[in-house]
N, C-alpha and C positions, 0 to 999 in steps of 0.2 A: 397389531397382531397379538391374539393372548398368548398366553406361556403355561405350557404344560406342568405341573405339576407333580411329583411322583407321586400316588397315593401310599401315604404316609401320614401316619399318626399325626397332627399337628405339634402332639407334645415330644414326640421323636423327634422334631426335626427346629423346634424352637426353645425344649425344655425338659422338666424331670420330672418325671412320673413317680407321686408317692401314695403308699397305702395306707389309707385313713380307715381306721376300723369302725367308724360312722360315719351318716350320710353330714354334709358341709353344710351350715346353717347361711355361715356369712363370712366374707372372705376382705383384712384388711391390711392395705398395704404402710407398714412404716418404712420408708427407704428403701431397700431391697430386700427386704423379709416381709412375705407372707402372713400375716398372722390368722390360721383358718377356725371358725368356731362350729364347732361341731354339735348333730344332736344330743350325744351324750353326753354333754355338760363339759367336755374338755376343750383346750384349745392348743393347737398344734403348731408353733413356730416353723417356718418353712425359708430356707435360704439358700445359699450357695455352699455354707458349709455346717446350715442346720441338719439335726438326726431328724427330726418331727420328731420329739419325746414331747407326749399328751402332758398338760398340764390343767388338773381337775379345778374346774372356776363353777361349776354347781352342780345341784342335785336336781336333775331332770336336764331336758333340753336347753340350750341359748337360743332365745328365741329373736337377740338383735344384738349387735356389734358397731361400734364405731372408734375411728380415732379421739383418742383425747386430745385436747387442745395443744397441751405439748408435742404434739408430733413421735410422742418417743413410745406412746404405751396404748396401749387401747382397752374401752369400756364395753362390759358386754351385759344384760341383762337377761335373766333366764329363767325358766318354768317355774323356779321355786321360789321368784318374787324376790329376788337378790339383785342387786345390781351392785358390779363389780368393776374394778381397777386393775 
């Protein structure tokens, strides 16, 4: 028998809703923080007791995102031909 569901926001009922003042490029997870990279060249730490305070990583878009091999930081690459740590 299936189970009704409330209709409810999925992020209401599993998570927290934050306001990114650009659109999400690429979204990576170290442990339990979010690292989100945004079109505007910044990336947003997102946790359980992260603020999201933007942190400017280039000038234009990020155009790709990955973990670094250490598991602890991540690599992102961006419109302005920079690639970052």
């Amino acid at each position: 028998m299936a189970t009704v569901v409330e209709d409810v926001a999925l992020v209401q009922r599993h998570g927290q809703h934050v306001e990114l003042d650009a659109e999400p490029t690429a979204l990576v997870w170290l442990g339990t923080t979010a690292g989100v990279a945004l079109g505007d060249g910044s990336v947003r730490w997102i946790g359980d007791r992260a603020d999201a305070t933007p942190t400017l990583a280039h000038k234009g878009a990020i155009l790709s995102a990955c973990r670094h091999p250490d598991g602890a930081s991540m690599v992102t690459g961006g419109d302005d031909g920079v690639v970052r740590r």
